[in-house]
C-alpha positions in Angstrom: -8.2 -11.1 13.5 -10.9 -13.6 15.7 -13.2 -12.5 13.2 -11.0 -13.3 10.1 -9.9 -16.3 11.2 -13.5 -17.9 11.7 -14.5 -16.5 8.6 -11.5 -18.6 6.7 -12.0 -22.1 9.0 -16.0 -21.2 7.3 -14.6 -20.5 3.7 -12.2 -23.9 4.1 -15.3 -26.1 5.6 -17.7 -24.9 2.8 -15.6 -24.6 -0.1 -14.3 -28.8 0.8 -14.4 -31.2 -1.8 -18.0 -33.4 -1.5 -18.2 -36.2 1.8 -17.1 -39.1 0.4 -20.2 -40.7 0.6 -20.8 -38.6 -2.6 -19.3 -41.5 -4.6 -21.2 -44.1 -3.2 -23.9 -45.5 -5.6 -27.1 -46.7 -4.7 -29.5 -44.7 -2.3 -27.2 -41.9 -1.7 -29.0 -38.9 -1.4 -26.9 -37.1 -4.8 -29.0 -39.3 -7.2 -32.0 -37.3 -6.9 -30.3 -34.3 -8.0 -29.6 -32.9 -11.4 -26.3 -32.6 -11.8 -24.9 -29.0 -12.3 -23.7 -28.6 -15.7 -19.7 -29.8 -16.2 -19.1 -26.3 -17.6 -20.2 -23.5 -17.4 -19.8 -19.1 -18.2 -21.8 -16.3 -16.2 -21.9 -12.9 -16.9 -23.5 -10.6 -14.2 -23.8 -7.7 -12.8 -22.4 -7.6 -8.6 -23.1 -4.3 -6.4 -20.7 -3.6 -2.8 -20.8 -2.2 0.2 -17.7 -2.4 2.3 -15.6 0.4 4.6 -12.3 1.6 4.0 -10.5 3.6 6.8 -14.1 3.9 8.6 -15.8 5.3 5.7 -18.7 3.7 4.0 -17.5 2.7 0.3 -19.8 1.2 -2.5 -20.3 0.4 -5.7 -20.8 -1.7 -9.0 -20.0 -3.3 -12.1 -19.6 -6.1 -14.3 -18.7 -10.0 -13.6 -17.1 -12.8 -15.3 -17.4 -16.7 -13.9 -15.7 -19.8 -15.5 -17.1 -22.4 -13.7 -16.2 -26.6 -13.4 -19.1 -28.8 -12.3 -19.3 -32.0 -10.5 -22.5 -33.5 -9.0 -23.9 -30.8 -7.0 -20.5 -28.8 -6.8 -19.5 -25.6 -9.2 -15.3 -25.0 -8.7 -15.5 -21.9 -9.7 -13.1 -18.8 -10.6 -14.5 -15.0 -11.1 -13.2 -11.7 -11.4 -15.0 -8.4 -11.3 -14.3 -4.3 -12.3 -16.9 -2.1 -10.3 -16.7 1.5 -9.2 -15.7 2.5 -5.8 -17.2 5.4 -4.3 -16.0 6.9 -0.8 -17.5 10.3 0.3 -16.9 12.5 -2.6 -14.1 10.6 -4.2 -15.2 8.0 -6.8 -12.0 5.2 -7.7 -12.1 1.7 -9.2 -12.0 -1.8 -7.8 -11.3 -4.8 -9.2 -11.5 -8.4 -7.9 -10.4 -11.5 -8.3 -11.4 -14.8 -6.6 -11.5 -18.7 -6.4 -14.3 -20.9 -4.7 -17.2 -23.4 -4.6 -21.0 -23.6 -5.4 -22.9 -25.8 -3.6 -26.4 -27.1 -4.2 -28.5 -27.2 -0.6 -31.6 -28.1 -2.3 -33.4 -28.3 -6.2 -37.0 -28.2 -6.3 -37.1 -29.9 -10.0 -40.1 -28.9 -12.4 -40.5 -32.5 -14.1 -37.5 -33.0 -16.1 -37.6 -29.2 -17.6 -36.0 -27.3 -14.8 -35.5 -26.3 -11.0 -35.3 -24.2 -8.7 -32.1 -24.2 -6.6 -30.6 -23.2 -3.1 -27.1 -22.3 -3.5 -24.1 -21.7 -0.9 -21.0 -20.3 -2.0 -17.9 -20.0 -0.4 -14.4 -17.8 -2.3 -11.0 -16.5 -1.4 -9.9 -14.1 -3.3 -7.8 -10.5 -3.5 -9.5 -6.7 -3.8 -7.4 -3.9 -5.6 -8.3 -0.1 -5.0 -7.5 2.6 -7.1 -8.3 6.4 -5.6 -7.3 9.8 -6.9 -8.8 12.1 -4.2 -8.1 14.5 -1.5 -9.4 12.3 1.5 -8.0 9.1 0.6 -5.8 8.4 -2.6 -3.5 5.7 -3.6 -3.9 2.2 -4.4 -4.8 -0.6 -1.7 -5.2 -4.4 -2.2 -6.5 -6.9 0.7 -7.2 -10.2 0.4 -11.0 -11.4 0.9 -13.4 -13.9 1.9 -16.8 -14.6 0.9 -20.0 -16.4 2.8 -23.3 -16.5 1.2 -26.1 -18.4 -0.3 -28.3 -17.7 -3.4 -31.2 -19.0 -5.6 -31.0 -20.2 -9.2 -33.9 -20.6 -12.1 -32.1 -23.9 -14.1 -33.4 -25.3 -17.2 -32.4 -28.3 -18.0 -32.4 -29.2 -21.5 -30.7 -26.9 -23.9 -29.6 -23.7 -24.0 -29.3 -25.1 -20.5 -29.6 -21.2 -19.2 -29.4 -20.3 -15.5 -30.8 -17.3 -14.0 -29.0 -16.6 -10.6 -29.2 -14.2 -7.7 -26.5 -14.3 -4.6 -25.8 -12.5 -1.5 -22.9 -12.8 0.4 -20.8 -11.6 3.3 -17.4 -10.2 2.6 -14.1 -10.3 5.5 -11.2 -8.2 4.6 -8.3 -7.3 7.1 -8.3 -3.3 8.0 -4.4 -3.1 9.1 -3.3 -1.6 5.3 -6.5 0.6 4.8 -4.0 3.8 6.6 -2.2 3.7 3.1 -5.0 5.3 1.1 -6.9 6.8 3.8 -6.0 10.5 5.4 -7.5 10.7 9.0 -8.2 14.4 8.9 -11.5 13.0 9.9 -13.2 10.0 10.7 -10.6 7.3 10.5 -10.3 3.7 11.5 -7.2 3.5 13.6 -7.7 0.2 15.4 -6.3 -3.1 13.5 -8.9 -5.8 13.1 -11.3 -6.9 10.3 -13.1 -4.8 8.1 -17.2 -6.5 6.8 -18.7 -6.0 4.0 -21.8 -7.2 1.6 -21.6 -8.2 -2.0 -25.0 -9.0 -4.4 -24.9 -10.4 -7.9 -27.2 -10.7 -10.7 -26.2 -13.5 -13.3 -26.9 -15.6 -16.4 -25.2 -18.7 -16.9 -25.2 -21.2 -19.9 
């Protein structure tokens, strides 16, 4: 639970509204950026890795992102459907999440576009769905997400962003024993389960 923990105070610290020297006008550092667009919809494609019980589960799938802008900040909400694969048993996940974009640095082309160095920070909930001889049933765990990514940016319309994003994913193990039979190799020790999830996305 150390691990979880630390991983939320990291979510909380990233995902905080802007210093308040954001508002200050003047030399502050904000006015050489481009603002990020005050709305905003991606579709993607996001690919897992993660463990369930001890066993190495993946997949992938679709994405959806609404996103609010302000400044350098995206508030964002997002929800996936991927496939969930675990041995020989092949399930569904789907995911749900809420969090914040933030722009570390732009490297602006004139005033056509930039390219941008993104963290991202989200809270969200996981939902399993299994039908298999090894592990079967449905399990849900809540999540939390850590990563950076670059975006292409073009700033005059269609305003179209092309985005790629890594990040680390911290999930509690202590419910994985309801969909997992530990005929085998089984996780029996509570703690925190890691994981990695990568996106591919278009934004306008």
């Amino acid at each position: 639970m150390r691990t979880f923990t630390l991983a939320a105070v990291a979510v909380t610290l990233l995902t905080a509204p802007a210093l308040a020297d954001d508002d200050i006008d003047g030399d502050d550092e904000d006015a050489m950026y481009e603002p990020v667009p005050k709305r905003s919809v991606a579709l993607g494609l996001q690919a897992h890795g993660s463990r369930i019980g001890g066993r190495y589960e993946n997949g992938f799938g679709p994405s959806l992102e609404l996103a609010l802008g302000r400044g350098r900040w995206q508030y964002l909400i997002e929800g996936s459907a991927s496939t969930a694969r675990v041995e020989e048993v092949v399930g569904t996940v789907v995911r749900g999440a809420l969090g914040a974009r933030w722009v570390a640095r732009q490297f602006a082309f004139d005033s056509a576009g930039a390219l941008e160095l993104l963290l991202l920070g989200t809270v969200g909930l996981e939902r399993y769905s299994f039908n298999g001889s090894t592990i079967d049933g449905q399990l849900v765990r809540p999540e939390l997400g850590v990563g950076f990514g670059f975006q292409g940016r073009a700033f005059r319309k269609p305003r179209l962003a092309f985005r790629i994003d890594v990040r680390a994913l911290f999930t509690p193990s202590t419910r994985e024993s309801s969909v997992t039979s530990c005929q085998s190799n089984c996780m029996t020790a509570s703690g925190t389960t890691t994981g990695v999830l990568s996106g591919v996305t278009v934004s306008w």
